[in-house]
N, C-alpha and C positions, 0 to 999 in steps of 0.2 A: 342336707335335704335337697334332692332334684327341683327348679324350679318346675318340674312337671308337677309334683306333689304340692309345691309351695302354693302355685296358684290353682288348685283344684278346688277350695271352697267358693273362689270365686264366681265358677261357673255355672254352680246353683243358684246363684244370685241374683250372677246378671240375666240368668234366664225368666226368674221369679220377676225380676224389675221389667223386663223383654213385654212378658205377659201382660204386668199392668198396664203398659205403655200402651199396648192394643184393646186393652179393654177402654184406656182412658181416652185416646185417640178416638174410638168407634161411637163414647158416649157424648166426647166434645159436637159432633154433626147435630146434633138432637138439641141441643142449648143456644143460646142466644149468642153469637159469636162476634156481631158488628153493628153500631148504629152508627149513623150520619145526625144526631142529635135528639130531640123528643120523639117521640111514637114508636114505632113497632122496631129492633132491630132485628137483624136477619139471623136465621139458626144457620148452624157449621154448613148442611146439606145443602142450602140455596144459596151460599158464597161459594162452594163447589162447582155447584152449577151453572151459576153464572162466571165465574174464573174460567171453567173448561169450555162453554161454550162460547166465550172471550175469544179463544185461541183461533176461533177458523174464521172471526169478521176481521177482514182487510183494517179497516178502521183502528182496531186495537194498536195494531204496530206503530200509529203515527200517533200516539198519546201516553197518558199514564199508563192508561191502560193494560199498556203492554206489563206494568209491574205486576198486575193484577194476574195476567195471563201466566207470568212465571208462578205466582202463587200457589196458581191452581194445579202445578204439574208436581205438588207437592204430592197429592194424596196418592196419584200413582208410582211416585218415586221410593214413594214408602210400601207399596204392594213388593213393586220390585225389588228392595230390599229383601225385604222379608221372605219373598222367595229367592234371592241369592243364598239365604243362611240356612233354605232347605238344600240347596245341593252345592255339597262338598268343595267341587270346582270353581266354584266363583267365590266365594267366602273371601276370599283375599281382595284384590285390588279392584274387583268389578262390583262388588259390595261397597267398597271405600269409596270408590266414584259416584255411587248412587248416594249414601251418607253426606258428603261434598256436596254433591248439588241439591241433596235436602237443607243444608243448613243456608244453600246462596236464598234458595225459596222462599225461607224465610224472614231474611233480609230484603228479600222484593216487600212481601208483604209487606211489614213492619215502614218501609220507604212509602207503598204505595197509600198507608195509611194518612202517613203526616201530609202526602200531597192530599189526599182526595179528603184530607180534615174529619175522618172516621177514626170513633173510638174503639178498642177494641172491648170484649165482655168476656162474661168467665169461659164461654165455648170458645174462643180462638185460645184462651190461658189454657186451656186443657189440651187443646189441638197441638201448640206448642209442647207441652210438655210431655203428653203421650209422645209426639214423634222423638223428643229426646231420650224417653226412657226406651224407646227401640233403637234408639241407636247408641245404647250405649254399650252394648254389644262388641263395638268397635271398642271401649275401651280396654275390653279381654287383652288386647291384643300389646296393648303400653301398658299394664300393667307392670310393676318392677316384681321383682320373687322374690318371697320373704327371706331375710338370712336365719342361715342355720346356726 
């Protein structure tokens, strides 16, 4: 059996799992994603917001902050993607590089939390995992092909 055939179930799969990821991603913004301890924390969409409009105060770069800012370049890095795997020509290593710097993003965040003593909640859990289930896309690609 062709590894072309071997791994062709696969690709309904990670498409199906692609999908959820975007749907799960999109509904993580809308949930409680961060608190700094009692009272209100903040849903996915206003830690976006505040993360992306992080990036243009001077200030940012000489603090934590700046983990914050990388975090935020998460949600676009995941557009990008996503539109790398609509056109044929990038799918390869310029996909992989966007994948790459999603997963550093996330290691900002995750840092920038233990510094700034914020918990995370199920909107950043879901955030997180939506963008892994879009990128597992990439694993199409190391998949081994079944023996014949």
């Amino acid at each position: 059996m062709s590894s072309t055939v071997a791994s062709t179930p696969a690709k309904p799969t990670i498409f199906i799992l692609q999908i959820l990821g975007i749907c799960v991603f999109v509904l993580a913004f809308f949930l409680p994603a961060v608190s700094a301890g009692p009272g209100n924390p903040l849903k996915g969409w206003e830690c976006a917001l505040i993360t992306l409009t992080s990036i243009i105060r001077a200030e940012t770069y000489h603090s934590a902050s700046f983990l914050a800012a990388i975090s935020g370049l998460l949600n676009p890095l995941i557009v990008l993607y996503l539109v790398c795997s609509l056109i044929p020509r990038l799918r390869g290593l310029v996909r992989r590089l966007f994948a790459g710097l999603v997963l550093v993003c996330m290691i900002a965040t995750w840092i920038f939390f233990g510094l700034a003593h914020l918990s995370p909640r199920i909107g950043h859990i879901l955030w997180i995992v939506g963008a892994l289930l879009i990128l597992c896309g990439e694993l199409r690609h190391h998949m081994p092909a079944a023996a014949a």
